[in-house]
C-alpha positions in Angstrom: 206.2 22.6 5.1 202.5 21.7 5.1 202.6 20.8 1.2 205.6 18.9 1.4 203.4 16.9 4.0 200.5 16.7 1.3 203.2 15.6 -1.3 204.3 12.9 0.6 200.8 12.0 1.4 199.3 11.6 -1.8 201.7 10.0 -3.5 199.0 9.8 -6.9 196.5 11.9 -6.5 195.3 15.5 -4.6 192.6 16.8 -4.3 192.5 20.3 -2.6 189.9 22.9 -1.3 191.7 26.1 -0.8 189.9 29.0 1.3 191.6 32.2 0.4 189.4 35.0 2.7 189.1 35.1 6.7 187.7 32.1 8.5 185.0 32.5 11.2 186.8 32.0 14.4 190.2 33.8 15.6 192.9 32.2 17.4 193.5 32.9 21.5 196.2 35.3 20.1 193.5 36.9 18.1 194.7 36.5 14.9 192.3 35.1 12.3 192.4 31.1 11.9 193.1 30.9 8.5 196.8 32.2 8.7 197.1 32.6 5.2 194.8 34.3 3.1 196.2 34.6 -0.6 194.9 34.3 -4.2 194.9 31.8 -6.5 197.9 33.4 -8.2 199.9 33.1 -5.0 198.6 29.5 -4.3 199.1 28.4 -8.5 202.8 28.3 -8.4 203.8 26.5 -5.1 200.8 23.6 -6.1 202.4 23.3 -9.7 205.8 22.8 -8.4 205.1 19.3 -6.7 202.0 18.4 -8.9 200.6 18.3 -12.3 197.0 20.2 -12.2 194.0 18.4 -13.6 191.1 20.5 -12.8 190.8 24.0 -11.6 187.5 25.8 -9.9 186.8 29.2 -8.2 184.2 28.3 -5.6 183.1 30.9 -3.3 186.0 32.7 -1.5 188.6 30.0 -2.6 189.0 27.2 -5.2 189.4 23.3 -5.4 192.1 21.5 -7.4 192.6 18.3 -8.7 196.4 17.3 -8.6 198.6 14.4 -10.2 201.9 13.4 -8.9 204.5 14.6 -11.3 
């Protein structure tokens, strides 16, 4: 799981930029690059079960967090 990865990773602090629409480019299968493209409300829940959140901020077609370790 790519946030258990980030977890382990940052074992203080995180800080995330989130894109939550389509990227530019498709893979060779054709399917968009950005695999998952979900809300905020979708994302929320799975960041707040490994970390603590500092800051929140809509930006554009996504958000940025700042995260503390729990």
């Amino acid at each position: 799981n790519v946030l258990d990865d980030l977890q382990s990773l940052s074992p203080k602090w995180a800080f995330l930029t989130i894109h939550t629409g389509p990227a530019a480019k498709v893979l060779s299968d054709g399917r968009n690059a950005h695999l998952i493209q979900e809300p905020p409300a979708w994302w929320l829940p799975k960041l707040l079960a490994r970390w603590d959140m500092h800051r929140f901020t809509a930006h554009g077609p996504g958000f940025y967090v700042l995260l503390r370790a729990k």
